[in-house]
C-alpha positions as CSV (number, residue, x, y, z in Angstrom):
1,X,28.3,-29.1,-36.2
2,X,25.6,-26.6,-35.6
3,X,25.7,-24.5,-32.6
4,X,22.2,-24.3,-30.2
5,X,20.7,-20.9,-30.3
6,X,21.8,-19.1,-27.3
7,X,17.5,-18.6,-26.3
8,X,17.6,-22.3,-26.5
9,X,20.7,-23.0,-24.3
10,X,19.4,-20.6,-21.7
11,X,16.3,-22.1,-21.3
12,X,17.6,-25.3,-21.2
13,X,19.9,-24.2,-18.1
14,X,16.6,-22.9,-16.7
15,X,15.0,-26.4,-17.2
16,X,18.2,-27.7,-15.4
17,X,17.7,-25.1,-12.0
18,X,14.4,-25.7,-11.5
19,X,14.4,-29.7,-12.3
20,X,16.5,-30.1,-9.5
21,X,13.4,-29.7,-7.1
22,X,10.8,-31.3,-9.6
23,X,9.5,-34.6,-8.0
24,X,10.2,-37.1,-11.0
25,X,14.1,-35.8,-10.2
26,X,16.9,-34.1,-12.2
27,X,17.9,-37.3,-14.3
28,X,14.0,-37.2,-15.8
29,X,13.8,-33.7,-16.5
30,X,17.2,-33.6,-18.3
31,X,16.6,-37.3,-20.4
32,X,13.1,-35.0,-21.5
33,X,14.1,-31.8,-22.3
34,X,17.4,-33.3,-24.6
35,X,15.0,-35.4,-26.3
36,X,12.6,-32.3,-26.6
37,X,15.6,-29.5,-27.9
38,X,17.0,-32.2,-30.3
39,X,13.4,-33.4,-32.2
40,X,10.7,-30.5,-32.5
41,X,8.5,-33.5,-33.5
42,X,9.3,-35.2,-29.9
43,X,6.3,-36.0,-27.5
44,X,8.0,-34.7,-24.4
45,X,7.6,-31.2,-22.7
46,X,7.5,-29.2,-26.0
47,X,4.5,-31.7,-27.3
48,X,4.2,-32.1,-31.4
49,X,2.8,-28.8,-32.5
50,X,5.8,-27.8,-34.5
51,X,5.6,-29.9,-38.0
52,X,8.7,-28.5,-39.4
53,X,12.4,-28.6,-38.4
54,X,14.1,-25.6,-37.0
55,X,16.6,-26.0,-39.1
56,X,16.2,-25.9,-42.8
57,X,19.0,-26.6,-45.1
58,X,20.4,-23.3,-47.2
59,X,18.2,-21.0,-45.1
60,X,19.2,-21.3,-42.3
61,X,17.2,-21.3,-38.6
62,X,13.4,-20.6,-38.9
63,X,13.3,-17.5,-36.1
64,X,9.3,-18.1,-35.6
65,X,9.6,-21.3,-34.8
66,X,12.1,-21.0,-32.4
67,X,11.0,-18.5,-30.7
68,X,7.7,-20.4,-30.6
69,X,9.5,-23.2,-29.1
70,X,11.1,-21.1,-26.3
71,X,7.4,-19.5,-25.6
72,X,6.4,-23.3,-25.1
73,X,9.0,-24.2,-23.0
74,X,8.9,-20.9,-21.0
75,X,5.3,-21.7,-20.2
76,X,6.9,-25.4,-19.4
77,X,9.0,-24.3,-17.3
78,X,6.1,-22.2,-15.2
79,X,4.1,-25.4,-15.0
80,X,7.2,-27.4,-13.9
81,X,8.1,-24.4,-10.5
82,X,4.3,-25.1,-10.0
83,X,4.1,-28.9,-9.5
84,X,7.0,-28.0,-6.9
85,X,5.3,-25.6,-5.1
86,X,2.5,-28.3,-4.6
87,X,4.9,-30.4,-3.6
88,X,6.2,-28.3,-0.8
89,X,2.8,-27.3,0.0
90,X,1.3,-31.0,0.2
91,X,4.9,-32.1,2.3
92,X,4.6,-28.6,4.6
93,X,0.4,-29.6,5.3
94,X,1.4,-33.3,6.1
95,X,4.2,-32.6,8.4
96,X,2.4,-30.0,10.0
97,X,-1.3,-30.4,9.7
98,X,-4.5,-28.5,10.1
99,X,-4.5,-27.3,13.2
């Protein structure tokens, strides 16, 4: 069994903090990033711009790729804290209004 570089694992944990607030809820982000860590290939957060595996066979982990990876989902994870804020914002203006 291979072990999850430790880059990987922390933004995953990240993913996990900050899905607790994101408006689909916790059980959707988690089911999406999963799918995500386990395929490069997957269509979820990470997209399909990473042809190759991480892991090749004899070599090793590719380090560029992975670190390209956590550069997606770091910039994922931006997007994801602003959808919240909006959401907050747009709950805030409603229960408040313009005054």
């Amino acid at each position: 069994m291979r072990r999850i570089h430790p880059l990987v694992r922390d933004l995953y944990k990240r993913a996990l903090t900050i899905g607790s607030d994101y408006p689909l809820g916790l059980p959707y982000v988690r089911k999406t990033w999963k799918a995500a860590l386990k395929s490069p290939t997957s269509k979820g957060f990470m997209g399909n711009n990473l042809p190759k595996p991480f892991y090749v066979p004899g070599k090793g982990y590719d380090e560029k790729l992975i670190m390209a990876a956590v550069a997606r989902g770091r910039y994922f994870l931006k997007e994801m804290v602003g959808v919240i804020q909006l959401k907050k914002y747009r709950a805030l203006k409603e229960r408040y209004g313009d005054e």
